[in-house]
N, C-alpha and C positions, 0 to 999 in steps of 0.2 A: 317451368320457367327457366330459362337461359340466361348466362352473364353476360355481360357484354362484353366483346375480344377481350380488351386491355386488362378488364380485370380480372377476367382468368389466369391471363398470363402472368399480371401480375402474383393470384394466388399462387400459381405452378412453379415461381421462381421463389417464392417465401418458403415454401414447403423445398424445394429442392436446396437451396441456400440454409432452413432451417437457422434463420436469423430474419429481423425487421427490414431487411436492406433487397431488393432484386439482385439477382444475380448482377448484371450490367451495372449497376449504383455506382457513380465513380466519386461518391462524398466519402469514403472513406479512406485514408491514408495506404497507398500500396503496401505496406507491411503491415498495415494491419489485420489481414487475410487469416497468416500463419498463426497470431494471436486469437483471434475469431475461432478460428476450428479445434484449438487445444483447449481455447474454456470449452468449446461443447464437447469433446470430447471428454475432458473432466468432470463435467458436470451431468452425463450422460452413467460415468462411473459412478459417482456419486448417488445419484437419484436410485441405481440399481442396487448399489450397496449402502443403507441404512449406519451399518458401521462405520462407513468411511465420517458421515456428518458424526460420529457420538466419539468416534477418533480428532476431528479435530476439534470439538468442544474442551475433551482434554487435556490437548495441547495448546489452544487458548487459555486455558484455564492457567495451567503450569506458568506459560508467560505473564499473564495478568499477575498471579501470586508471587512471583520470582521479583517483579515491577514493586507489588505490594510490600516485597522483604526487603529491596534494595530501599525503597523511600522510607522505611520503619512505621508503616501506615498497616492496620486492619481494615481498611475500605477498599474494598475491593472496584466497588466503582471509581474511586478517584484515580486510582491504579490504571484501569481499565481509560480512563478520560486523559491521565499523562501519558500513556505507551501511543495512545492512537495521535494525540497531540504535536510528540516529538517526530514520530514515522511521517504525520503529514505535512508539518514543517520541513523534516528532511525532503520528502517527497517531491514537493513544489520545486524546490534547490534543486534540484537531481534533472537530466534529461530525461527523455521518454526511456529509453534504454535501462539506463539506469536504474529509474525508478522501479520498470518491468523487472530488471535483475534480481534487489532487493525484496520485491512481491514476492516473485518464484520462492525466496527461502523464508517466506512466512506461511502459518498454519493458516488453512484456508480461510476458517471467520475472521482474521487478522487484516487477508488478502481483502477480503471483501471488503472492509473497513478501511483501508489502508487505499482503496479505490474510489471510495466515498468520495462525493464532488470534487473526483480529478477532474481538471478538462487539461489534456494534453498539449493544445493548442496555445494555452497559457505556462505554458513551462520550458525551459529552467526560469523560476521567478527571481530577481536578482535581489539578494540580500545583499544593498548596500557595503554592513561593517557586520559584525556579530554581535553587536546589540538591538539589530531588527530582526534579528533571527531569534534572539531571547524573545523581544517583544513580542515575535510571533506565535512560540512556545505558550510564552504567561497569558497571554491572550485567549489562546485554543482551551488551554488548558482550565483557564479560569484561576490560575496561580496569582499569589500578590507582585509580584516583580521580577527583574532578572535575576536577582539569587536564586528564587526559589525554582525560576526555569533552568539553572545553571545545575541545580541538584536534577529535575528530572531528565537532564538531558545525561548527567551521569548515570541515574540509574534505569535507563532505556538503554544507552549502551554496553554496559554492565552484563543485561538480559541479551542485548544482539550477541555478542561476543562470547555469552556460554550457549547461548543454541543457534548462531549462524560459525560456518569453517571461517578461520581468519582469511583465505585466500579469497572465497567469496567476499566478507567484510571490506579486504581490503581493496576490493573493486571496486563494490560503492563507494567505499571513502575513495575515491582517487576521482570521485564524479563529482564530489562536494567542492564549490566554492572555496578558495580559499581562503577569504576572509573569515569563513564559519567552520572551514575544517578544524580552525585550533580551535575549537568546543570539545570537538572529538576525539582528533589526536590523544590528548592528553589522557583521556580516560581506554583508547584502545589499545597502547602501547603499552 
């Protein structure tokens, strides 16, 4: 049995591209290329070294726990549900760039998470004032109000600022909105 032309080719250019997309596919954004072949190649590292996933467990972990010490909380899931909360609040906020920049210096189940229903196309999302940025927070997060979004945004940044360099830090923050960077400021300086 034979394929029929197109769908050979099409499989010859799956397997050759080694993504969902034909080579030729012009739906994807020109720079998204360079980002395409560094996750596979990451993720090609990964799959061959078993350590590399039990390394970033780890280092998710450290940050969840670090989240867990700043809030004065022993739940580790709630920890785990504020750190992804404030990242994807900030995230939204951020351009594409940006947000890519800030990915790069998180541990890879972070990144994974932290990429969780982006659609890029929908971003920078404009926060208003900094109290839809809260609402955004207490929302994600399932918190009671802006206070309590006010505390996990401090203690997310807390955690960026002892394991991201402050020159990195302060690249993302300089992508941030200004209406929502005084969340930040205050607690990165």
């Amino acid at each position: 049995m034979s394929l029929a032309p197109g769908v050979s080719r099409h499989i010859r250019d799956l397997v050759r591209t080694g993504i969902g997309f034909p080579a030729t596919d012009t739906r994807r954004a020109p720079d998204a290329a360079p980002l395409a072949a560094a996750y596979r190649r990451r993720m090609t590292i990964a799959v061959n070294n078993p350590d590399a996933f039990e390394r970033s467990a780890d280092k998710t972990s450290r940050w969840t726990e670090d989240t867990a010490s700043v809030l004065g909380t022993d739940d580790l899931h709630e920890a785990y549900t504020t750190l992804n909360a404030v990242l994807h609040s900030l995230r939204d906020g951020l351009t594409v760039q940006a947000a890519a920049n800030l990915a790069a210096e998180l541990p890879d189940r972070l990144r994974w998470a932290f990429y969780e229903h982006w659609v890029p196309s929908r971003v920078p999302v404009v926060y208003h004032d900094r109290d839809a940025f809260l609402r955004r927070v207490a929302s994600e997060a399932e918190l009671t109000g802006p206070t309590e979004a006010s505390y996990a945004i401090a203690a997310v940044m807390t955690v960026l600022t002892n394991h991201i360099s402050a020159p990195e830090l302060d690249e993302v923050m300089d992508a941030v909105p200004g209406q929502v960077r005084c969340l930040f400021e205050l607690m990165v300086r």
